[in-house]
C-alpha positions in Angstrom: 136.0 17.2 230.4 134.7 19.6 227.6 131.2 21.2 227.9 129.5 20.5 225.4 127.3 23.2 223.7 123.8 21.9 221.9 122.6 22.6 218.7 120.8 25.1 217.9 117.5 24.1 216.1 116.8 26.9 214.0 112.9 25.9 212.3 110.9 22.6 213.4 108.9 24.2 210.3 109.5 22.5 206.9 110.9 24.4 204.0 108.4 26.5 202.1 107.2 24.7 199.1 107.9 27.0 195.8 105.9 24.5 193.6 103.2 25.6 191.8 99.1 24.9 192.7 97.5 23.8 190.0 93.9 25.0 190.0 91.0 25.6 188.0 89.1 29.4 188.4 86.4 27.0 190.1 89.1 25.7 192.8 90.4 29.1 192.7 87.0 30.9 193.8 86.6 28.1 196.5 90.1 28.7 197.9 89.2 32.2 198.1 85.6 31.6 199.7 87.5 29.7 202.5 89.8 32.2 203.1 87.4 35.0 203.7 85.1 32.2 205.3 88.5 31.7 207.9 89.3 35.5 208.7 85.3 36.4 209.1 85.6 33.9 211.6 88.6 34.5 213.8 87.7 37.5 215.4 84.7 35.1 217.0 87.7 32.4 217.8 89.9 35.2 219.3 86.8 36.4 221.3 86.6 32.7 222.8 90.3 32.4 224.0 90.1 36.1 225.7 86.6 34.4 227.2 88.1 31.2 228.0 91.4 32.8 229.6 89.2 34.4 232.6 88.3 31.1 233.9 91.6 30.9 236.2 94.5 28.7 235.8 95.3 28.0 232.6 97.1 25.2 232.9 94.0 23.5 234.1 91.6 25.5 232.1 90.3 22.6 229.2 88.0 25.1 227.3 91.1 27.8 227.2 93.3 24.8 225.2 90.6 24.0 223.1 89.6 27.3 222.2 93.7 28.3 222.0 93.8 25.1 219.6 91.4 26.1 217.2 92.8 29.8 217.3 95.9 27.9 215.9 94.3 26.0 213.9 92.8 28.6 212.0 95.8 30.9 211.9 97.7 28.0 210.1 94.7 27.5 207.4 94.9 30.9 206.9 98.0 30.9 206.2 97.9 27.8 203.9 95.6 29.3 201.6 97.5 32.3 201.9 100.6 30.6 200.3 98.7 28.5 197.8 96.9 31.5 196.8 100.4 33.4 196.0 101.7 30.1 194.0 98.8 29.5 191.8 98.7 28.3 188.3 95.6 28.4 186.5 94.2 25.8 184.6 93.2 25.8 181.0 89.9 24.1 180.2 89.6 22.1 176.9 92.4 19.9 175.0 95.6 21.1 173.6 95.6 23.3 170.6 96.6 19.7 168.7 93.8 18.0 170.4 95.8 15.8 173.0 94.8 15.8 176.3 96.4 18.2 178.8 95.9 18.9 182.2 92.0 20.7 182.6 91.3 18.3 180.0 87.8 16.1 179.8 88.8 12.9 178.5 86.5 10.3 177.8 88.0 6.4 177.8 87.0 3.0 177.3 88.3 0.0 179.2 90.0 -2.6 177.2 88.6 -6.1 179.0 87.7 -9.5 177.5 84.0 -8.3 178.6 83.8 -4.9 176.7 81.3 -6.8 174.3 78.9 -6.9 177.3 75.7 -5.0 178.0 76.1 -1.7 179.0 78.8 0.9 178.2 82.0 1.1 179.3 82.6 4.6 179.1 84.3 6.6 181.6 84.9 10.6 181.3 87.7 12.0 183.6 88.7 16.1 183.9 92.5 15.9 184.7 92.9 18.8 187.5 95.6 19.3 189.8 96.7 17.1 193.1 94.2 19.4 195.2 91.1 19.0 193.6 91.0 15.8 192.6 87.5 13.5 193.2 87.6 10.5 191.6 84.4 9.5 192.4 82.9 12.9 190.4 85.9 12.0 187.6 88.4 14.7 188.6 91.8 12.8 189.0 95.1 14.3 189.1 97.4 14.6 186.3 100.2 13.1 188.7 97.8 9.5 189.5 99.0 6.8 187.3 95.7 7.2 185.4 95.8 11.0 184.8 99.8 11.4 183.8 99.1 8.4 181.6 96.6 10.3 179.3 98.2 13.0 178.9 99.3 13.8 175.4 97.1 11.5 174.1 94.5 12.3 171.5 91.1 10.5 170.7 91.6 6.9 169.1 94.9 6.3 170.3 95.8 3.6 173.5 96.9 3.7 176.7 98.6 1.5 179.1 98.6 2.5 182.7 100.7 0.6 185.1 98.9 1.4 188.8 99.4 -0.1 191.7 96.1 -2.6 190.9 97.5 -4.3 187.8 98.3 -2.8 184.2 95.3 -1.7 182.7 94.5 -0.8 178.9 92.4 2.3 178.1 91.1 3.6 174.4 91.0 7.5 174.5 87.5 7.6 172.7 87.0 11.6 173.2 88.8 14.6 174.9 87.5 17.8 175.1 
């Protein structure tokens, strides 16, 4: 009978993403203001696990996890930000020099319904940012939703089909800025 010999497991971490972050110098300075919000912190977290720790056993002791947990946490933040911070890619404001939309572009559309003839507008503007900083209920979506990859390259007066998950939809691109 052989012995046999496990595998090694070299990394339960997954491999470093090289993509870029797309971000606006607003999304930029709030990354940044988290970051220094996170390392003012931490000396105050590693104050609270050296506390903690003097309560006796530790693998009993509920407030030295807890403490030790957010310690963690905060360490991996830290060094998320870190990471994005180092792949950043800035985002232009404004449309393309052509006048097509682009990602950091305001674009305003119309929905194309059998009720666009009733009271009220039907106007919706949308700033395409990146994944991270999307808020669709403020009109930042990403230019990777169905919505935001779909107006991009298009320029005012020209439609739009988008084909989401909810149905296809049909959009008139009535400004972009």
């Amino acid at each position: 009978m052989a012995i046999r010999i496990p595998r090694r497991q070299w990394s339960r971490r997954p491999p470093p993403n090289y993509e870029p972050v797309h971000l606006t110098p607003e999304g930029i300075v709030r990354l940044e203001a988290r970051l220094a919000r996170l390392r003012r912190d931490l000396p105050a977290a590693i104050e609270e696990v050296a506390r903690t720790s003097a309560f006796g056993d530790r693998s009993e002791n509920a407030e030295y996890k807890e403490a030790k947990s957010i310690l963690r946490r905060m360490h991996r933040q830290i060094a998320s930000i870190e990471d994005q911070l180092k792949r950043i890619a800035v985002i232009p404001s404004g449309p393309a020099e052509d006048g097509k939309a682009r990602l950091g572009s305001t674009v305003v559309v119309k929905l194309k319904t059998a009720s666009a003839g009733a009271a009220g507008s039907n106007e919706i503007k949308y700033q395409i940012v990146g994944p991270s900083e999307t808020d669709p209920e403020h009109g930042r979506i990403s230019h990777t939703s169905p919505l935001g990859a779909a107006l991009i390259g298009h320029a005012a007066g020209e439609e739009v089909v988008v084909r989401a998950p909810r149905g296809v939809q049909e959009y008139l691109v009535v400004e972009v800025r």
